[in-house]
N, CA, C and O of each residue as an XYZ file, in Angstrom:
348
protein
N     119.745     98.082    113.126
C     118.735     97.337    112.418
C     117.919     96.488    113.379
O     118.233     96.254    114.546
N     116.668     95.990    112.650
C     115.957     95.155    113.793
C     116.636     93.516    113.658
O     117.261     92.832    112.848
N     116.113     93.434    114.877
C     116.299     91.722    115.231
C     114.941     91.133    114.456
O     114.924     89.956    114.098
N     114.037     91.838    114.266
C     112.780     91.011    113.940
C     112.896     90.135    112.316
O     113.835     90.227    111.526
N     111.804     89.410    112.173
C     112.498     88.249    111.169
C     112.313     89.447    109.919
O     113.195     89.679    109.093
N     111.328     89.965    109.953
C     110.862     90.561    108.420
C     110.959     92.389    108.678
O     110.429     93.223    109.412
N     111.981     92.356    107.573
C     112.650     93.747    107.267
C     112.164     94.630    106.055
O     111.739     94.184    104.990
N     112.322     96.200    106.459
C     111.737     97.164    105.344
C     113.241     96.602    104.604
O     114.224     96.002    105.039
N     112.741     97.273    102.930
C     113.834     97.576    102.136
C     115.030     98.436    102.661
O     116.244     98.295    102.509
N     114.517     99.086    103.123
C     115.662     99.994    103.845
C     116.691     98.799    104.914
O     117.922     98.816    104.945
N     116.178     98.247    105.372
C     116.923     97.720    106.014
C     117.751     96.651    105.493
O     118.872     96.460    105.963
N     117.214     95.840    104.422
C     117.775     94.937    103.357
C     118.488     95.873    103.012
O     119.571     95.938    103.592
N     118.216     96.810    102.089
C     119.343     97.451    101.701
C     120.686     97.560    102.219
O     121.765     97.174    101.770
N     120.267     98.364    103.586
C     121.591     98.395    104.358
C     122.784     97.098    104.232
O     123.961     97.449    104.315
N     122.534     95.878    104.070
C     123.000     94.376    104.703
C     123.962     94.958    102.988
O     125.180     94.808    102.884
N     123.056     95.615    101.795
C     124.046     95.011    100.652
C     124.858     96.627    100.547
O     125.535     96.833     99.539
N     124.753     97.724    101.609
C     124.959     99.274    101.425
C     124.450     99.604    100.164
O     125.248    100.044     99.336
N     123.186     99.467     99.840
C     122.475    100.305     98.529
C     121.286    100.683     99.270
O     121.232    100.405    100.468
N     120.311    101.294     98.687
C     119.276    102.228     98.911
C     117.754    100.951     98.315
O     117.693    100.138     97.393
N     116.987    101.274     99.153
C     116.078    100.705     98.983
C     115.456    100.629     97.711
O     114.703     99.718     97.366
N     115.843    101.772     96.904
C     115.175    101.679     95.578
C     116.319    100.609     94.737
O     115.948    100.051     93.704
N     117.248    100.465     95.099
C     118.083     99.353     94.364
C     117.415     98.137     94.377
O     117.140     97.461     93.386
N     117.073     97.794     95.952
C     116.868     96.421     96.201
C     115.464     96.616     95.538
O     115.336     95.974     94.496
N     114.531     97.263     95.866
C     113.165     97.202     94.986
C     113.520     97.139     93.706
O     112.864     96.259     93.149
N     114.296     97.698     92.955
C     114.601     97.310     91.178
C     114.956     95.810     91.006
O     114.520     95.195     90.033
N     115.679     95.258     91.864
C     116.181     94.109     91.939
C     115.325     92.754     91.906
O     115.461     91.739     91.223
N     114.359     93.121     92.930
C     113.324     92.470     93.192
C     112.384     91.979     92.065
O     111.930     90.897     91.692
N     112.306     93.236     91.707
C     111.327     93.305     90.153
C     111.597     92.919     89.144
O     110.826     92.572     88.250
N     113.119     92.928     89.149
C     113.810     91.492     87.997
C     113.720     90.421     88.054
O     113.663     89.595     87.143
N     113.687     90.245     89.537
C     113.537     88.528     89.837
C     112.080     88.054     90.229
O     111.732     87.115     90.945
N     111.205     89.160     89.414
C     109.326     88.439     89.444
C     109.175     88.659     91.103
O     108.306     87.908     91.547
N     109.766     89.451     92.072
C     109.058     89.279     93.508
C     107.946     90.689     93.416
O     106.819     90.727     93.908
N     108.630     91.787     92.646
C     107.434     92.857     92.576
C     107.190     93.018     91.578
O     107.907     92.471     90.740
N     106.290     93.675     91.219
C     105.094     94.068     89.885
C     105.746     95.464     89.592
O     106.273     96.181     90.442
N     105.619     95.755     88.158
C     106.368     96.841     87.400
C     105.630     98.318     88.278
O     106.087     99.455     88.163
N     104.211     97.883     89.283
C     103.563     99.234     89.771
C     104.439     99.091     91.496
O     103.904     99.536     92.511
N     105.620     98.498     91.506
C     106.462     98.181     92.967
C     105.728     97.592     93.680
O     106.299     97.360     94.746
N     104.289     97.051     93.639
C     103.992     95.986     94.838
C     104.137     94.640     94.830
O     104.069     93.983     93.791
N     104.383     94.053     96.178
C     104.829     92.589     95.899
C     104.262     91.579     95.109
O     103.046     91.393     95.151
N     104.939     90.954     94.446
C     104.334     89.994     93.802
C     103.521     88.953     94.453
O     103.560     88.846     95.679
N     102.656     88.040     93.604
C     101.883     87.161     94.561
C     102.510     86.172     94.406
O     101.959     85.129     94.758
N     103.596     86.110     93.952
C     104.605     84.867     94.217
C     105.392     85.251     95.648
O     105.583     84.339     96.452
N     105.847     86.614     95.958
C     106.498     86.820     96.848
C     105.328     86.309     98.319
O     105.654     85.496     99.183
N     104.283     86.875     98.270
C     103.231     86.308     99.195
C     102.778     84.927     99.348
O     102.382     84.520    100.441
N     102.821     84.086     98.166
C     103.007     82.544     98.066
C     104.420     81.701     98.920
O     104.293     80.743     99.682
N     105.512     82.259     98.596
C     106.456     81.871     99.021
C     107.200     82.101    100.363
O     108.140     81.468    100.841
N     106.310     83.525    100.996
C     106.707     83.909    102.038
C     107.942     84.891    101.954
O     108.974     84.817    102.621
N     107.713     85.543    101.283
C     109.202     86.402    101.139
C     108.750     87.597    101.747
O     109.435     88.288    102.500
N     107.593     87.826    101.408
C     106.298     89.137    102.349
C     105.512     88.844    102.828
O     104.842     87.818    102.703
N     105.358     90.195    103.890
C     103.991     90.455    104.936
C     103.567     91.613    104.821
O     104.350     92.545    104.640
N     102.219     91.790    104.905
C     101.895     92.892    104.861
C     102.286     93.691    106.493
O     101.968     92.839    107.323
N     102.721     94.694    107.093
C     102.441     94.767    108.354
C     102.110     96.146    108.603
O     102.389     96.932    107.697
N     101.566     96.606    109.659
C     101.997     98.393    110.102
C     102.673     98.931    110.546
O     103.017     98.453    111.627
N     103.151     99.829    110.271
C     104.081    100.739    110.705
C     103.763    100.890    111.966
O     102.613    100.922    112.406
N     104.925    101.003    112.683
C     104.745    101.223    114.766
C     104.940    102.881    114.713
O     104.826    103.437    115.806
N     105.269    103.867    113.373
C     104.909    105.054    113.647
C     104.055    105.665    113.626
O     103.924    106.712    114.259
N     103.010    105.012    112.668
C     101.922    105.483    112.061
C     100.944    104.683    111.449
O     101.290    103.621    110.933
N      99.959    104.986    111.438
C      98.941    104.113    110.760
C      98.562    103.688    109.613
O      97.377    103.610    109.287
N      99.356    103.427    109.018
C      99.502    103.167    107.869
C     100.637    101.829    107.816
O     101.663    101.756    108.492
N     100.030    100.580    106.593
C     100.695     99.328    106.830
C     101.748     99.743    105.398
O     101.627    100.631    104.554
N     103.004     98.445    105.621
C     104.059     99.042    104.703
C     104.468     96.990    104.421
O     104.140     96.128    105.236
N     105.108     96.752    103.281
C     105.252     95.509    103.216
C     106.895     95.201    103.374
O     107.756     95.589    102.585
N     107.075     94.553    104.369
C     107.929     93.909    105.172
C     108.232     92.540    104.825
O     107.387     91.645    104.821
N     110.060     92.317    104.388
C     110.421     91.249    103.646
C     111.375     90.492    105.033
O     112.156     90.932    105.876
N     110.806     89.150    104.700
C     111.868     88.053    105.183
C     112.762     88.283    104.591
O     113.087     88.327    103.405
N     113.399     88.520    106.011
C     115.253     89.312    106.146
C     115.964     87.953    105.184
O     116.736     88.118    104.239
N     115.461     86.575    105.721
C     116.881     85.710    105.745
C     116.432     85.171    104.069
O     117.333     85.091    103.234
N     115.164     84.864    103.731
C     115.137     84.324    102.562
C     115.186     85.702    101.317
O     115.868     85.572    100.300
N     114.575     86.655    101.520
C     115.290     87.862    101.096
C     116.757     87.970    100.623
O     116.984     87.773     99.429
N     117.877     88.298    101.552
C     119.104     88.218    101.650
C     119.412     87.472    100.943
O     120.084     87.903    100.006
N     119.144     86.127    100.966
C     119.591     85.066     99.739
C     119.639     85.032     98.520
O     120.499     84.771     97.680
N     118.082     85.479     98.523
C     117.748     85.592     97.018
C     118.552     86.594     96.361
O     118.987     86.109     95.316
N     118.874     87.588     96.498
C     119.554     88.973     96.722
C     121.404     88.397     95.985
O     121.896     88.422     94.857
N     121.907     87.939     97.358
C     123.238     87.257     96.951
C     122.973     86.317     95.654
O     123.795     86.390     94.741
N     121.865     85.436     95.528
C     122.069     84.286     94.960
C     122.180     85.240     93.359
O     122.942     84.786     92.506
N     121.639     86.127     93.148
C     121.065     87.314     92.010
C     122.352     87.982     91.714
O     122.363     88.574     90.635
N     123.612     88.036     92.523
C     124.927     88.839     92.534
C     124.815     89.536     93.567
O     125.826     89.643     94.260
N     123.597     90.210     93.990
C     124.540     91.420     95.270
C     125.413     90.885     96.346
O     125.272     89.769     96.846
N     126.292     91.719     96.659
C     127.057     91.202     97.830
C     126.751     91.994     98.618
O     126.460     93.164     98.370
N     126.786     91.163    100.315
C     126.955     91.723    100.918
C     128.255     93.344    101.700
O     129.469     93.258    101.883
N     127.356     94.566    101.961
C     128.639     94.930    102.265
C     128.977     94.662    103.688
O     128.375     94.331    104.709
N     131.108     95.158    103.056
C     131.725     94.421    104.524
C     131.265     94.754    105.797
O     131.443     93.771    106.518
N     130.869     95.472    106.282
C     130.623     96.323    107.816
C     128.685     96.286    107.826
O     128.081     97.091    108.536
N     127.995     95.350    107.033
C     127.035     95.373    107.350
C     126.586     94.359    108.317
O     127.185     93.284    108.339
N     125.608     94.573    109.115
C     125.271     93.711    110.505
C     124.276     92.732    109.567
O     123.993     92.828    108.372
N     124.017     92.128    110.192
C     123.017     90.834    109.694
C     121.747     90.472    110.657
O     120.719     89.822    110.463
N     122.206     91.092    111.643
C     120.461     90.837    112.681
C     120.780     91.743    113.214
O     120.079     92.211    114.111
């Protein structure tokens, strides 16, 4: 996983071992995305997202603060799984 502060779903995911479409359902319960999956403008108010680009391709993808992310996440029930890295 990256060291960098703000992580794809995929990579959140990993921290709870579910699939990115979990954590995106999740999200969308707790008002951070819109029923069409893009971030909410609360999530952009609060800093939970960035928009950024992809370093494969040209095309930008929205990238979540790993640490306030993660929280919100636990604080919601997921747990972390055991053997997942954290940075």
């Amino acid at each position: 996983m990256s060291n960098e502060m703000y992580w794809t779903m995929k990579e959140i995911g990993a921290v709870f071992g579910v699939t990115s479409h979990k954590v995106g359902k999740k999200l969308k319960e707790l008002g951070f995305r819109t029923p069409q999956g893009r971030p909410s403008q609360r999530a952009f108010n609060e800093g939970y997202v960035q928009q950024r680009w992809a370093w494969e391709s040209e095309v930008y993808l929205w990238a979540w603060h790993r640490d306030k992310t993660t929280a919100l996440l636990e604080q919601a029930g997921m747990e972390r799984a055991k053997d997942a890295a954290t940075n």
